[in-house]
C-alpha positions in Angstrom: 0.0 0.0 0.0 2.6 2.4 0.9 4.4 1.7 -2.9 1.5 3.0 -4.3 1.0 5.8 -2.2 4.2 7.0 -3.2 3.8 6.7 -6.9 1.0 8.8 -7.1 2.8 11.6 -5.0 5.7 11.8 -7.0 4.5 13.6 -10.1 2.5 16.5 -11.0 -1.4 15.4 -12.4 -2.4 16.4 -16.2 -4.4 19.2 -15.1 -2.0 20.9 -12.7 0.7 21.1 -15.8 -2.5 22.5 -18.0 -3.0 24.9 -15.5 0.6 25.8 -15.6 0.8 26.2 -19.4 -2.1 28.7 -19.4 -0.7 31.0 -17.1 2.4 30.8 -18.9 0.7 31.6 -22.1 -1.8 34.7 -20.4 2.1 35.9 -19.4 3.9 35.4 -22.9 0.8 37.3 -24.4 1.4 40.3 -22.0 4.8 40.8 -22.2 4.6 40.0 -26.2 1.9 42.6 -26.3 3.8 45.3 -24.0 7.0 45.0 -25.7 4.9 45.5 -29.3 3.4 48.6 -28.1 6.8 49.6 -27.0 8.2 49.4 -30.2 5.6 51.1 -32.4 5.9 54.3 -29.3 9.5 54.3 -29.9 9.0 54.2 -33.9 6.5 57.1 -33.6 9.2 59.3 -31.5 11.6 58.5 -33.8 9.5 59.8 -36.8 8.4 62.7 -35.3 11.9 64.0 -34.1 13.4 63.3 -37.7 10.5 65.5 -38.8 11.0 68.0 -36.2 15.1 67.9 -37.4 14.1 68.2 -40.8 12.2 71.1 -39.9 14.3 73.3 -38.2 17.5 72.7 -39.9 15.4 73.6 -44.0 14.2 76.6 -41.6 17.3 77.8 -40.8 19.1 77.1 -43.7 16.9 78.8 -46.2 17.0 81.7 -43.8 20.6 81.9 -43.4 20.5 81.7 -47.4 18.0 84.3 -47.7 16.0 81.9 -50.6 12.3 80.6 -50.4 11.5 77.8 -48.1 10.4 75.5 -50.9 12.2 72.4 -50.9 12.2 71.6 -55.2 14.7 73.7 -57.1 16.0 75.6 -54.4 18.6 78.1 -55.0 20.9 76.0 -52.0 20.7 73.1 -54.3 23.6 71.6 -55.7 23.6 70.4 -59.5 20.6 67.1 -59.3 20.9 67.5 -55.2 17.8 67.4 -53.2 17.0 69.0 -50.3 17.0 65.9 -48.1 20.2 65.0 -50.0 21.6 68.4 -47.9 19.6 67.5 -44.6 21.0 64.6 -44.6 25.0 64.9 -45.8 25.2 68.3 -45.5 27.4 71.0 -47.4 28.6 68.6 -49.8 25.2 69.1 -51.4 24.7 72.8 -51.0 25.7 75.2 -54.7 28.6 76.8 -54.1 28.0 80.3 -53.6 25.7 79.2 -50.6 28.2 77.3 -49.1 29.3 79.9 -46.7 25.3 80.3 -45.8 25.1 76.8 -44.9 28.1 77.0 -42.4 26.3 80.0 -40.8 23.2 78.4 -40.3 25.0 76.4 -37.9 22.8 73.2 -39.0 24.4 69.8 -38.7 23.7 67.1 -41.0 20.9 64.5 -40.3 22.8 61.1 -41.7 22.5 59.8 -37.8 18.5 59.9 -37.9 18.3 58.0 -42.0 19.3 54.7 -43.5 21.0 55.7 -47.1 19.1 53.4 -49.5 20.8 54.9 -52.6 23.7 56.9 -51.9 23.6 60.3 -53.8 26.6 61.5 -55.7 27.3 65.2 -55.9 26.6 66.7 -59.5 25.1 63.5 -60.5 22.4 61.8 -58.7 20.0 62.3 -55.8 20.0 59.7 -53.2 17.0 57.7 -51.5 16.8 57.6 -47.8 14.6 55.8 -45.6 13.5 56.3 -41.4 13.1 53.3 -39.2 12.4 51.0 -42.5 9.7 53.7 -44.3 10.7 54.9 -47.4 11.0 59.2 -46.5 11.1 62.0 -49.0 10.3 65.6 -48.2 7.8 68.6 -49.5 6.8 72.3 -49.3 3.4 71.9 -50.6 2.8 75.6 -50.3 5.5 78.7 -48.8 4.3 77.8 -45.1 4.3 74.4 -45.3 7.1 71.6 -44.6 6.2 67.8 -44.8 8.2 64.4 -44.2 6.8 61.9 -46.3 7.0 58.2 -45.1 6.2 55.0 -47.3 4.5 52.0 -45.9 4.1 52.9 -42.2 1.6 50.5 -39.8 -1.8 51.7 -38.6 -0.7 50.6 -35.1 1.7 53.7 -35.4 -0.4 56.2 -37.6 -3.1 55.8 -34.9 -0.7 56.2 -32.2 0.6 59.7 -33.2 -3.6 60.5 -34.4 -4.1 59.8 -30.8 -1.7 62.5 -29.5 -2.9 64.7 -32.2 -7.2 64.5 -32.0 -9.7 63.3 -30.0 -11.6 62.1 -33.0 -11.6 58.2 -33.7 -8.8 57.0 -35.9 -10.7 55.3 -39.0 -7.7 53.6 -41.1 -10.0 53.1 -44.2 -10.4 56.9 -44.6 -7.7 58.8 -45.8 -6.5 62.4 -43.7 -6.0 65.2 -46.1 -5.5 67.9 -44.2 -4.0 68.8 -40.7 -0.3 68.5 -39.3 -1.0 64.5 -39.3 -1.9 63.1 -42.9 -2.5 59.4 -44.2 -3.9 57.4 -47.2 -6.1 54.9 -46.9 -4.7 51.7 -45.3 -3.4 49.6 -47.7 -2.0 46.1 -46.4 -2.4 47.6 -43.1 0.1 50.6 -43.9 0.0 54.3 -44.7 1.3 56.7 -46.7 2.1 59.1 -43.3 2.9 62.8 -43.9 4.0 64.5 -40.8 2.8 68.3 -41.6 4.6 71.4 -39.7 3.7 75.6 -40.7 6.5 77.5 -40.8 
């Protein structure tokens, strides 16, 4: 009798190890969730500060320059440069006569902040950057009006930064036009995400 006693102490039953393998699972979703919602926050930040960089530094380089604000065809533009080709490298990409503007704006270049998915070569081509993995380009759409441009972004993330923005409902099927936050229709479940700032 005792022999048998033993045996059935010495293990744990079928549903104390089921019990055990859904409270690891309810923990494994919560961490797996928390560290998700992480990760988009820390992608939005990262966005909005490259915009804000953006920003500032076209700001104070077309003032320094004494040229309009629009980012096509700008008189600070090297031969087939862009703008975000000078955000991003810097002087190297900035016409010659306003090279000494660009050192007095006292701007330094964004390469830090951008993954270099063509690498531009002064005189000759315009490169292609991207920001956390979305495809970025840049915009005046009118005199007042800088925009960063990013390809491809999730709704988790758009709706994140909607929610800072509004109090209004986040509809991802219904594109946002107008306003400092912008987004096409989801596609996929991503965005075309324009980050909109007067200035």
């Amino acid at each position: 009798m005792k022999l048998q006693q033993s045996k059935r102490n010495s293990g744990f039953t079928l549903v104390e190890l089921l019990i055990v393998v859904v409270i690891l699972g309810l923990i494994s979703a919560t961490v797996v969730a928390t560290v998700s919602t992480n990760t988009d926050s820390a992608t939005k930040l990262v966005l909005e500060r490259t915009h804000r960089n953006m920003t500032n530094n076209w700001s104070q380089l077309v003032a320094a320059a004494g040229v309009p604000k629009t980012v096509a065809a700008n008189a600070v533009l090297a031969t087939n440069a862009t703008a975000i080709d000078v955000l991003v490298y810097g002087v190297d990409f900035v016409v010659a006569a306003q090279q000494p503007n660009y050192d007095q704006s006292n701007i330094l270049p964004l390469i830090e902040s951008f993954t270099v998915d063509t690498v531009p070569v002064s005189g000759t081509s315009a490169g292609a950057y991207s920001v956390e993995g979305f495809g970025t380009t840049i915009a005046t759409p009118s005199t007042r009006e800088f925009t960063s441009i990013y390809a491809s972004v999730p709704s988790s993330i758009v709706e994140l930064m909607w929610a800072d923005q509004y109090s209004a409902a986040f509809v991802p099927g219904t594109p946002q036009t107008a306003g400092p936050i912008q987004y096409s229709a989801a596609s996929g479940g991503t965005h075309t995400l324009t980050l909109s700032t007067t200035f």
